[in-house]
Structures are given as structure tokens and as C-alpha cells.
N, C-alpha and C positions, 0 to 999 in steps of 0.2 A: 105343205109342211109335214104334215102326215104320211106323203107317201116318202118324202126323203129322209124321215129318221125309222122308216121303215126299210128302204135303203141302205143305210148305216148299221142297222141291228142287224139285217140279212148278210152284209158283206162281215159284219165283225164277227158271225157266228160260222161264214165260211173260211173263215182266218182260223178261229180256233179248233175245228173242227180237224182242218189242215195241218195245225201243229200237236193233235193228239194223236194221226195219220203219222206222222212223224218219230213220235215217241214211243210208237208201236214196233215201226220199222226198226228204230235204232235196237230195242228189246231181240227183234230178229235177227239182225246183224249181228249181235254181239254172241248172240248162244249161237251162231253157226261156225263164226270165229274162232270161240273159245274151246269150241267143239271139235273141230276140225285137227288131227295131228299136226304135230309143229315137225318142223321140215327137219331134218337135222343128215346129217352125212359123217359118218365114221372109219370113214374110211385113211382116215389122215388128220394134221392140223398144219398147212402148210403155211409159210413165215407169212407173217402180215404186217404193215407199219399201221399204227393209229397216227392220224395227222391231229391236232389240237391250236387253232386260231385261238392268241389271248388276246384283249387287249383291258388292260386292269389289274388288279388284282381281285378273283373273283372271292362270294361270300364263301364259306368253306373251302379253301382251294388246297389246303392240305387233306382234306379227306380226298374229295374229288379225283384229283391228281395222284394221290397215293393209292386209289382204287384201281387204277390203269396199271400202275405198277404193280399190284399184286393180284393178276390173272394167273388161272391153271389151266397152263397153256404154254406150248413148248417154243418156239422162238417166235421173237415180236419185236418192234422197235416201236418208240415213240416218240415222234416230231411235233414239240412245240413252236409256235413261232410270234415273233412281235417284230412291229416295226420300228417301234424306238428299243435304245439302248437303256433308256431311262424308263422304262417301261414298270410300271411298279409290281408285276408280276415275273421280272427277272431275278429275283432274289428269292422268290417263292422257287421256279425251277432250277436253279444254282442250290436252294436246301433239298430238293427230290433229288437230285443226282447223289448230294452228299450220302442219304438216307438209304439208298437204293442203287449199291456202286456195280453191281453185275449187271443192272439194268439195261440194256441199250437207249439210252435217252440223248434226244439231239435238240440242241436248242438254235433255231436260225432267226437271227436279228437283221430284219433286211426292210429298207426301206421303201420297194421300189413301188411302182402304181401298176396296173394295168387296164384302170378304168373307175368311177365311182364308185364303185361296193371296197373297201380297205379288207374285209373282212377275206372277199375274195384273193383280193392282190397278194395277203398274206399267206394265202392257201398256194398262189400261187406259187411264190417265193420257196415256201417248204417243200416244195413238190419235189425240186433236184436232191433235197436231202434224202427222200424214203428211197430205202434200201432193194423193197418188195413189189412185188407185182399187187398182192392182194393189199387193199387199201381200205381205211375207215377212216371216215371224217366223223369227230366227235365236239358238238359245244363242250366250251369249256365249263359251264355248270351242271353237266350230267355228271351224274353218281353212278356208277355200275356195279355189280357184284362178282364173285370170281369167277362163276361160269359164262359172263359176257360174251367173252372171245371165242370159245368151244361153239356157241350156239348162234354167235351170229356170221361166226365164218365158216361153220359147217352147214349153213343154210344154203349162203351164198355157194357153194362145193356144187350144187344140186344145180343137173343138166337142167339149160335152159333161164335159169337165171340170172337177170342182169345186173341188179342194185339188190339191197337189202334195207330195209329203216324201220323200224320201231315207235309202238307208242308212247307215254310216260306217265309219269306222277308226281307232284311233287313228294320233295325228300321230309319237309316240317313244312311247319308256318312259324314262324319268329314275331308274326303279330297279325292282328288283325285283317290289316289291309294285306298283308301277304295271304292270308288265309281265301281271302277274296280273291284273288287272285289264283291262288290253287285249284281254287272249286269250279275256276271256269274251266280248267284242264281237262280235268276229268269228268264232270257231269256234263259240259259245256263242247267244248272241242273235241275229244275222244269221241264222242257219239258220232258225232257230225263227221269225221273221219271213219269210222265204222260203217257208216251208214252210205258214203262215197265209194268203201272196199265193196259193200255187197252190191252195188247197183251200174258199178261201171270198172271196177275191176281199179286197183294203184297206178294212178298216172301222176303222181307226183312223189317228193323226199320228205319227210320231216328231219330235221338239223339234229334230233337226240342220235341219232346215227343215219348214219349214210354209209352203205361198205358197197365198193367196187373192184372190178380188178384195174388196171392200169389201163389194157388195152380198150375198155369200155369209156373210162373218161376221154383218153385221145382220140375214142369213133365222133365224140361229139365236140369234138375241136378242143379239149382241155378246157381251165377254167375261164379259159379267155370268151369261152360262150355266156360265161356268166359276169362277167366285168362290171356290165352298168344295170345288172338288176338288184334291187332290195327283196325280192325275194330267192337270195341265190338258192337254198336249201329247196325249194317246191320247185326252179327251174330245172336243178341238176335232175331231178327225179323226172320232171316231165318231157327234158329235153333225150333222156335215155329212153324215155315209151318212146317219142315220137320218132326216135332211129328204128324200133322195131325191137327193144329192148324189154322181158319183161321184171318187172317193179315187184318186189314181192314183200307185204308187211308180214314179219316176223311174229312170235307169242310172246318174246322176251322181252319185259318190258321193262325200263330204267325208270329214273327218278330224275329231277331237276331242284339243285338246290334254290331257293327264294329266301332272297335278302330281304331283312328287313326294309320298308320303302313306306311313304307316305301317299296318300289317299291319291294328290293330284299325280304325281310321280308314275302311280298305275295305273290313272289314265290315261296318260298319255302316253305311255308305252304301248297299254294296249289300243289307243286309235293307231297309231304307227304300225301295228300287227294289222287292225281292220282293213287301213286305208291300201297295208300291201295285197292281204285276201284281197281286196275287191280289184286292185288292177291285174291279178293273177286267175283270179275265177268271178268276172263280172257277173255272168249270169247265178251262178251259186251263192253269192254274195249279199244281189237283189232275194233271191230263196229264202236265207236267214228269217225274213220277218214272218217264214212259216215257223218257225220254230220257236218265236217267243209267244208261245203258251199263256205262260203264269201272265204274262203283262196285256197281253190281248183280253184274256176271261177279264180282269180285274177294271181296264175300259169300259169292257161291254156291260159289267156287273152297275159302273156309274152312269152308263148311257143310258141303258135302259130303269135307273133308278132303285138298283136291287132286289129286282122282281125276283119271285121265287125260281123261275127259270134261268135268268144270268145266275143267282145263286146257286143252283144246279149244274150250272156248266163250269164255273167256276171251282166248286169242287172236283167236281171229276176230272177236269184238265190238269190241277194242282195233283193230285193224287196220281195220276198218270206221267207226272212229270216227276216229281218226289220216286216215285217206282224207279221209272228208269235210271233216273241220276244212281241212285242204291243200290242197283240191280250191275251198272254199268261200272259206275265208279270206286262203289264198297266190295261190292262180290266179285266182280271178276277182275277188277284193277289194285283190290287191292290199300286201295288211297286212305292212310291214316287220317287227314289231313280234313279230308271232304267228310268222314266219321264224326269227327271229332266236332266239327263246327258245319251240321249237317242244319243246322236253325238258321244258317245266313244262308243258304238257297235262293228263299224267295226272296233274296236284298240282291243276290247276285243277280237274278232270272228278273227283276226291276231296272238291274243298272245295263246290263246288256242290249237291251235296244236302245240306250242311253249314247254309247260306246261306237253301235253300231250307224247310227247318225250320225255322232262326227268322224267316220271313218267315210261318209259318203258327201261331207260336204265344204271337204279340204283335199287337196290335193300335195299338201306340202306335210312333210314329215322331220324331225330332227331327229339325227343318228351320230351318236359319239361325236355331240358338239357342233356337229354342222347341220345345216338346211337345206334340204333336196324338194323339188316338185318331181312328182310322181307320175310319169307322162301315163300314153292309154295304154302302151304295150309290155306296161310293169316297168319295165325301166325307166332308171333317176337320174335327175340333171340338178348339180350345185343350183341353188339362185343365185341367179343373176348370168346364167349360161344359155342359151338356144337349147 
């Protein structure tokens, strides 16, 4: 008995140990990052469409939207798109065109499929509308500021680069549970993404931007490559590395606006986030439980009965986590959000490996109303499909 909770105290203390190894890394990643000169090319600003998948009507969609439209930036177009008619976000871009009548703004209402992901289909569908060669895919709750387009399509300019994408922040918190939700962005995910850039270089997208030229999407077969995955945004990025494409994260970083939502609402959104991480990067997935820190100390703190040493390790893991979230999140990201409501940390860094279990113990997700299993090679199949 003795030697197996001696077992358990040794393995829980190479856990946390691992996830203080972690939070050190991310600390490095981040100042080499922020360090590092932002790419930029001035040599031009040549026309570029922004593509924009709706489906809904999103929380702020008049800011959002009307942020697109006021870039300082010389020609551009922008392509919304939905597949119903009824779509409750067509009356939203029917008042932006009003609002904004020199704008080039295109709206295509197209029904068709091309596979599982609708999101894609829609993408697909907008594609014969864009005018330009140079191309940005932007979710439709990203908020951007006016020098967006200067800096991430003067990025993209720069010999040798294939994609562009960006980190983010949210824009507020509207309540609590959205708050929660914020703080895993940036103290939570931003790391983890950081810490990926410095250790094996951008092989994937994030969805807050995505800019390509035309010819790069069509080297990897258009979006028909992405049809039947749920994580189209990390495939388009990884399926551009894997052509010999390179991926490069920008400094410029956006916002994401978050609607108010209820507690269970965001978990389950965010296991449908886990459960796609995990059939997109299995092995980094299974990694994650190096990083929950605060929840490992706070085990080991009860395992061993709150000896003065769990209580010592306990401290310095929380401290070291508390660091890096503030150092990552507050100082170089920026994040109002994670400032403001910087005392629900340790409720997030609790509910995260919460999250992260049922992202490993279901394999079914629900997506604007329908229900997909989530086979091994990321790609989704309706239930009740082969």
C-alpha cells in the first residue's frame, strides 16, 4: 500500500512538474514572438476579397461587419454568404450595403452541399463570387480594426509565404459564463498555440483569419478538400504545410465577439472544440493533461493530505501559471476581458480538464442542430450514416 501511494505522489509530482516545464516554455514563446518584427510589405496593397460564412444572426453583427467595411485600404471586396434565404442574417447584410453603398459588398444565397461541414459548402458556394486573387476567410464574429487589411495582406506579399492567420481575444464578456469562456482563449489556448509556433513551426489555420491567394487554395484541391471535416479552419492550414506551403502566424491580432450564453451551452461548445482538437492533433491532445497545473497541484495537495510539500508545490505551480496567463494574456495580448475577471483563473484551470474528458469520451458532436460522429481522421459523418 505504501509503495503504491508512493507511486501516485511520484507520478503526480512528475505531472506537475511537466506542467510548470510548460508554463515556462509558453513564457518563451511568447517574448520571442512578440519580439520578433512583424512581417509587413509596402510595396503595394493589391485588391483582396474577404470571404464571410454567416449562418445566424451573429451577437454584435453590426459592429463586426461594419468593421470590414471600414478598412484603410484601397480596393477590396466582400463576400458574404448563407444558404437559406430566410436566413436571419440577411437583413443584417441588406442594412450594411444600405449603410455602406460604395462598398463592394456581395451577398450569395446558395444552397448547395459539398460534403458535411455546411460551413465549408458555404465557402464554397462564395468562391465564384470573389472578384480577387488574394483571399481572406474571416469568422463571422471576428471584430477587426482599420489597419487589418494593410497588415495582414502585406504579410501575406512576403516571398515565400503561403497562408496567413492570426491569434485573438475576446472583444467583452456580457456575463459571467462568457467571461469563462474568454479566459480560456487567451490564458488557455493562445499559449498552447505559441508554444506549438516555437517548437515545430505553423502547420495549421486558425478560423479568426485565414488569407490565401486563389492559386494556393486550388494547389490543395479547393475547399472540396475540406468537405467532410469539422475542423475545416486547422485543415485548410495543415493541408497548405503539407503541400510544402509555409503557414505563417501574423502579430496582428483580432478580437472575437462572445454572446451572452449559459453555463451548460459553453460546455458544450467547448467539448465540440475538444472533441475536434483531439481527432485533429491526437497526440497533442493526449499532452494537454501536461498542462493542467493548477488541477494536478490541488490533487496532489489532497493525496498527499496537505503536507507542507504538496503545499509548496501547489504554490509555485499556481504562481507560475497566474504568471504566464498575465504575462501572455494581459501584457502581450492585450485581453481586457482575462484583466478584468483575472480571480476566475483558477475556476477556469478546474473546469478544463473537466472539458478535456468529455472531449475524450464521446465521439459525437452537435453542429448547428445536427449530430455528427467524429471518425479517427477528423472527418464527420451525420448519425445514422457509415
Amino acid at each position: 500500500m505504501h509503495a503504491f501511494m508512493f507511486t501516485i505522489k511520484l507520478l503526480f509530482v512528475g505531472l506537475i512538474l511537466s506542467a510548470d516545464a510548460f508554463y515556462i516554455l509558453c513564457v518563451v514563446a511568447a517574448i520571442k514572438f512578440f519580439r520578433e518584427p512583424a512581417i509587413e510589405e509596402d510595396g503595394g496593397e493589391p485588391p483582396v476579397t474577404i470571404l464571410v460564412p454567416l449562418h445566424g444572426a451573429d451577437f454584435q453583427a453590426d459592429e463586426t461587419y461594419g468593421a470590414l467595411c471600414s478598412q484603410d485600404y484601397g480596393e477590396y471586396q466582400i463576400v458574404f454568404g448563407v444558404r437559406d434565404k430566410d436566413d436571419p442574417s440577411v437583413p443584417i447584410v441588406r442594412r450594411l450595403m444600405d449603410r455602406f453603398p460604395a462598398r463592394d459588398i456581395h451577398l450569395v444565397i446558395c444552397p448547395d452541399t459539398i460534403g458535411e461541414n455546411l460551413k465549408v459548402s458555404n465557402l464554397q458556394n462564395m468562391l465564384a463570387a470573389a472578384k480577387h486573387e488574394y483571399l481572406i476567410i474571416v469568422d463571422s464574429d471576428i471584430l477587426v480594426g482599420k489597419q487589418y487589411l494593410h497588415s495582414i495582406v502585406g504579410a501575406l506579399c512576403r516571398q515565400g509565404v503561403s497562408l496567413i492567420t492570426c491569434l485573438y481575444r475576446p472583444a467583452g464578456a456580457p456575463n459571467i459564463v462568457a467571461a469563462l469562456e474568454g479566459i480560456g482563449i487567451t490564458a488557455e489556448f493562445a499559449p498552447g498555440v505559441l508554444c506549438a509556433w516555437l517548437l515545430e513551426g505553423m502547420t495549421f489555420a486558425l478560423g479568426s483569419t485565414i488569407a490565401l491567394k486563389r492559386e494556393t487554395l486550388l494547389g490543395i484541391e479547393g475547399f472540396k478538400s475540406l468537405a467532410n471535416y469539422l475542423a475545416d479552419d486547422y485543415m485548410l492550414g495543415n493541408l497548405v504545410f503539407r503541400n510544402g506551403g509555409e503557414v505563417y502566424l501574423a502579430r496582428h491580432v483580432v478580437e472575437t465577439t462572445l454572446a451572452p450564453t449559459k453555463f451548460l451551452t459553453m460546455i458544450k461548445h467547448q467539448a465540440r472544440w475538444a472533441r475536434s482538437m483531439r481527432m485533429s492533433r491526437p497526440f497533442g491532445y493526449l499532452g494537454l493533461v501536461l498542462t493542467y497545473g493548477t488541477a494536478l497541484a490541488l490533487l496532489n495537495a489532497a493525496v498527499d493530505r496537505c503536507s507542507l510539500q504538496s503545499l509548496f508545490l501547489l504554490g509555485s505551480t499556481v504562481g507560475m501559471r497566474f504568471g504566464m496567463a498575465w504575462l501572455i494574456g494581459v501584457h502581450w495580448l492585450k485581453d481586457g476581458v482575462l484583466k478584468q475577471y483575472f480571480w476566475l483563473l483558477p475556476v477556469r484551470d478546474v473546469l478544463s480538464p473537466v472539458i478535456w474528458v468529455l472531449g475524450l469520451v464521446r465521439k459525437r458532436v452537435e453542429w448547428r442542430g445536427r449530430t455528427f460522429k467524429v471518425l479517427r481522421d477528423g472527418k464527420m459523418a451525420a448519425v445514422g450514416e457509415n
